[in-house]
C-alpha positions in Angstrom: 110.4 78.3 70.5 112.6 75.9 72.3 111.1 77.3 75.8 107.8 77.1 74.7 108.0 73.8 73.6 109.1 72.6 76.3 106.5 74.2 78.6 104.0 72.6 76.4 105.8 69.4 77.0 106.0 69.9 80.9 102.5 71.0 81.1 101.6 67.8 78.8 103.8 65.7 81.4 101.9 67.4 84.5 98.9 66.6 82.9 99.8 63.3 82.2 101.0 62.8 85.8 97.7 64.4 87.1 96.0 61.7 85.0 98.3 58.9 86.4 98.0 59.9 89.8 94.0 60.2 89.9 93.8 56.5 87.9 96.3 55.0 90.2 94.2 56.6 93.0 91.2 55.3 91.5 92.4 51.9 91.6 94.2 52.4 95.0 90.7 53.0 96.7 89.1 49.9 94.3 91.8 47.4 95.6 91.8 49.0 99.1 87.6 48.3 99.3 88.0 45.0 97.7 91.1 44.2 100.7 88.1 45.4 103.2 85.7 43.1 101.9 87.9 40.3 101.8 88.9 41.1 105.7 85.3 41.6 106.6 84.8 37.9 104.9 87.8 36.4 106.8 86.5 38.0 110.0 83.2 36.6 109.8 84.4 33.3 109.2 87.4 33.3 112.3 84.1 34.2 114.2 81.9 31.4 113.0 84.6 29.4 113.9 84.8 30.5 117.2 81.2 29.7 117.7 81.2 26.7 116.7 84.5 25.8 119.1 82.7 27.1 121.9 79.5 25.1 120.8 81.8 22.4 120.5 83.7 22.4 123.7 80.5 23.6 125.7 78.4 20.3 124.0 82.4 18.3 125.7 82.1 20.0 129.0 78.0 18.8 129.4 79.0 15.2 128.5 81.9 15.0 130.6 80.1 16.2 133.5 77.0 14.0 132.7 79.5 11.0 132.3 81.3 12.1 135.4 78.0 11.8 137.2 77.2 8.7 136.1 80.3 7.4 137.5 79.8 8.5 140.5 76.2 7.4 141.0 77.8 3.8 139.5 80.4 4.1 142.1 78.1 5.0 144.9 75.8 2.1 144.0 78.5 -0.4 143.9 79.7 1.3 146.8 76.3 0.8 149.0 75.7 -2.7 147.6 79.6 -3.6 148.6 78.6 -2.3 152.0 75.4 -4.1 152.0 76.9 -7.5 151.4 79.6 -6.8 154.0 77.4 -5.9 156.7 75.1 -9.0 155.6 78.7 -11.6 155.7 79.4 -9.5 159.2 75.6 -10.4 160.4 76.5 -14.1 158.9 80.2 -14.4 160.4 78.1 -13.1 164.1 75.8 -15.9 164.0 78.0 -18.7 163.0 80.3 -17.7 166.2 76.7 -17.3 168.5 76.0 -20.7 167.1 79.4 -22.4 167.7 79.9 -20.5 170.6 76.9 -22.1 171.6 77.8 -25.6 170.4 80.9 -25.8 172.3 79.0 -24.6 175.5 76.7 -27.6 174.9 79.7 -30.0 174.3 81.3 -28.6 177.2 78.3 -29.4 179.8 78.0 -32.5 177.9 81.2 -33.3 178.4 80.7 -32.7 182.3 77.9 -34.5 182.7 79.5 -37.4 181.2 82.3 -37.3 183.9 
């Protein structure tokens, strides 16, 4: 009776285990789905993130280069209107030395005509 009991109480254990193992399994594949989910969630978000960086950073690149252009039109502006004045104080400078290049010829014969 002894080996019979105990069979009963192995093939109640087995049983018992069987039941354990396809519960735990059960739950295994539950949790495991619920861990794909929540990476398929974190995924998606990492990626909207990403777009929005690169919206980001592509929205910084356009405004740099439109500021960058700016600065140079600004700077080529200033540049033309500093070369404009020069030229204009060069025209200036050229006619005050005709004229008093002119003057002193005048004083010179003047000057001659007086001695």
């Amino acid at each position: 009776m002894i080996d019979e009991e105990l069979k009963n109480l192995l093939d109640a254990m087995r049983q018992e285990n069987a039941a354990a193992q396809t519960d735990t399994r059960r739950h295994f594949d539950v949790a495991n789905e619920a861990m794909r989910h929540e990476i398929r969630l974190v995924a998606e978000t990492v990626a909207q993130g990403n777009e929005k960086l690169d919206r980001e950073a592509t929205g910084i690149r356009d405004e740099v280069r439109r500021g960058f252009a700016e600065t140079q039109a600004m700077i080529k502006f200033s540049h033309d209107e500093l070369h404009r004045r020069v030229r204009a104080l060069e025209e200036t400078q050229r006619t005050v030395d005709q004229t008093l290049a002119d003057l002193q010829a005048r004083v010179e014969r003047l000057e001659d005509s007086t001695h």
